[in-house]
C-alpha positions as CSV (number, residue, x, y, z in Angstrom):
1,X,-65.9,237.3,110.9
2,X,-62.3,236.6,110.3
3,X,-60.8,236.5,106.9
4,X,-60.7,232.7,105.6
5,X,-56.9,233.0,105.8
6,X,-57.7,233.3,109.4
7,X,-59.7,230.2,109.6
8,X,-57.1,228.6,107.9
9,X,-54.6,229.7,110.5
10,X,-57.0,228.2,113.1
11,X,-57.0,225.7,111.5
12,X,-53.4,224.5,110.9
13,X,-53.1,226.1,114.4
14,X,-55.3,223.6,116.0
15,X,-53.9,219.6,117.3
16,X,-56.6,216.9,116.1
17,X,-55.9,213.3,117.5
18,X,-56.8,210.1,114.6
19,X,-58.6,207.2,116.0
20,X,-55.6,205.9,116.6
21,X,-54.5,208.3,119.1
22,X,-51.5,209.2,117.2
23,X,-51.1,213.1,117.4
24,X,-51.5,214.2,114.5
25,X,-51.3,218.5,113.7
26,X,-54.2,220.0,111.0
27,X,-51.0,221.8,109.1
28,X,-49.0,217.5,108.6
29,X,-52.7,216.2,107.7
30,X,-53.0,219.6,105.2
31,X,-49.2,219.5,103.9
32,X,-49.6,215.5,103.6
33,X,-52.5,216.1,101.1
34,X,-52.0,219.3,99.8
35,X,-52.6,218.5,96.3
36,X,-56.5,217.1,97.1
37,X,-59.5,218.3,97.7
38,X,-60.5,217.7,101.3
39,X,-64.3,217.5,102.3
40,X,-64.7,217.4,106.1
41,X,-67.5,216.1,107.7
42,X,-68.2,217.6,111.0
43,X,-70.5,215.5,113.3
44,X,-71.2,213.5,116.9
45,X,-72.7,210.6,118.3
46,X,-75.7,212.6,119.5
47,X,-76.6,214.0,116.3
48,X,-78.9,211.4,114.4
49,X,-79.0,213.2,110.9
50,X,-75.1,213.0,110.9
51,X,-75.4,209.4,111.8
52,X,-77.6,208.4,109.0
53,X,-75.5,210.5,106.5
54,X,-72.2,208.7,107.1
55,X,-72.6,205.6,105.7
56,X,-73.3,207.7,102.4
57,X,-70.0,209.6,103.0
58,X,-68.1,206.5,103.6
59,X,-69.7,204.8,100.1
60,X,-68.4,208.1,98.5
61,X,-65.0,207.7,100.4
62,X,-64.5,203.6,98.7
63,X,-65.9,205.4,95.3
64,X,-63.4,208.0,95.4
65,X,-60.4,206.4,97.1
66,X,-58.4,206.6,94.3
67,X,-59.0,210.2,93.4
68,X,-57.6,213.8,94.4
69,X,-60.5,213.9,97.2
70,X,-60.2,213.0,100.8
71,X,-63.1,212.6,103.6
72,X,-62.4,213.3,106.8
73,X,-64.3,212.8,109.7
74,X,-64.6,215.4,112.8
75,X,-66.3,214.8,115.8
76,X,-66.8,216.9,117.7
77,X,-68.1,214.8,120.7
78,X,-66.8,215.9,124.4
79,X,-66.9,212.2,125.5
80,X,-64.1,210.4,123.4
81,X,-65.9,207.0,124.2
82,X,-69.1,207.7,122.9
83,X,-67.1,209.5,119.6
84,X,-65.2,205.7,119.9
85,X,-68.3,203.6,120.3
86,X,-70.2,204.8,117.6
87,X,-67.6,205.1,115.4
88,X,-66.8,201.3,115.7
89,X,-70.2,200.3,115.3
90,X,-70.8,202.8,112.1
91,X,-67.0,201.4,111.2
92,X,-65.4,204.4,110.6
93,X,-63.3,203.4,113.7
94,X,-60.2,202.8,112.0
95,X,-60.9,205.1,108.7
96,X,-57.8,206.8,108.5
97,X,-59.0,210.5,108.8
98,X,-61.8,210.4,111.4
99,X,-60.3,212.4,114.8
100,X,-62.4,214.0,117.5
101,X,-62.0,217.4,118.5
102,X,-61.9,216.2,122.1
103,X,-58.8,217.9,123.0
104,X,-58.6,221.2,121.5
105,X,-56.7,223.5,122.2
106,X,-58.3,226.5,120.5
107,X,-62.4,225.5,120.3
108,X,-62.5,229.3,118.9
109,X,-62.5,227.5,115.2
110,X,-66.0,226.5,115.7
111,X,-67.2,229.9,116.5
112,X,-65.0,231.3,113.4
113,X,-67.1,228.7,111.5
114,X,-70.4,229.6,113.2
115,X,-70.3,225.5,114.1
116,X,-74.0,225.7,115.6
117,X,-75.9,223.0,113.8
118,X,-74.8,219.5,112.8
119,X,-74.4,217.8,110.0
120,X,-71.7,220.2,108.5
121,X,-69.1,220.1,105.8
122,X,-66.2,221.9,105.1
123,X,-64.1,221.6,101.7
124,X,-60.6,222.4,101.4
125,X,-58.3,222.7,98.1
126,X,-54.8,223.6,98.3
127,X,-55.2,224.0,101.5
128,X,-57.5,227.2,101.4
129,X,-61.1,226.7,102.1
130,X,-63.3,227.2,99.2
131,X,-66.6,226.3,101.1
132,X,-67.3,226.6,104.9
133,X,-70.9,225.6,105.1
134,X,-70.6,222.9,101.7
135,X,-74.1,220.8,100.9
136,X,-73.5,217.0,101.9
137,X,-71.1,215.4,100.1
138,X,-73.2,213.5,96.9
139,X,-71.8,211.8,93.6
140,X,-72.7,214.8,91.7
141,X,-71.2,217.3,94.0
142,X,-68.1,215.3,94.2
143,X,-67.4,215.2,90.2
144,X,-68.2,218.7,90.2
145,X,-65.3,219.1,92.4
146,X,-62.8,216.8,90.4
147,X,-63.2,218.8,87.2
């Protein structure tokens, strides 16, 4: 496996799209928020354990709105209208940092990250990784990572 630097760099290398079909690069959304902690929460509208975790993640997101840590959601459904309908109904549709990885131009990044099972978190810190395969995203796990 790659170094992390390496996943980085796939990373930032990578164009996500935000719900609002605005192109937005991984390297603006990391340089935007470099100075937060940034749990990602990989998912799709097939997967039914990611579906009945997000509403936790999205309590967490209101909780912690005001803090150094971001949640982002990351789709990674094929079909942008089922990623769309689902995220609507689960209203997450116009969170600011849910995209779909739809359009990728470089899917290597979820073999770098061994992305074979769903749910899956990621959490970033000045923009490095510090934990590619992170527990689901709790209170307690959360003020661990604000201290």
């Amino acid at each position: 496996m790659k170094t992390k630097i390496g996943i980085i760099f796939l990373l930032i290398s990578i164009s996500l799209f935000s719900q609002s079909n605005e192109k937005k690069s991984f390297d603006e959304f990391l340089h935007e928020n470099n100075d937060k902690i940034i749990y990602v929460d990989f998912w799709a509208s097939w997967c039914k354990p990611c579906i009945k975790e997000i509403p936790k993640v999205l309590k967490l997101s209101k909780d912690y709105k005001n803090s150094e840590i971001i949640f982002v959601f990351f789709s990674i459904d094929e079909n942008l209208d089922s990623w769309e309908n689902l995220s609507e109904e689960l209203n997450i549709k116009l969170y600011e940092y849910n995209f779909n990885s739809h359009q990728f131009k470089k899917p290597e990044i979820f073999k770098e990250l061994k992305l074979n099972s769903l749910p899956r978190y990621l959490i970033i810190k000045n923009s490095k990784i510090i934990d590619e395969n992170a527990k689901k995203p709790s209170k307690r796990i959360v003020e661990n990572l604000l201290k």
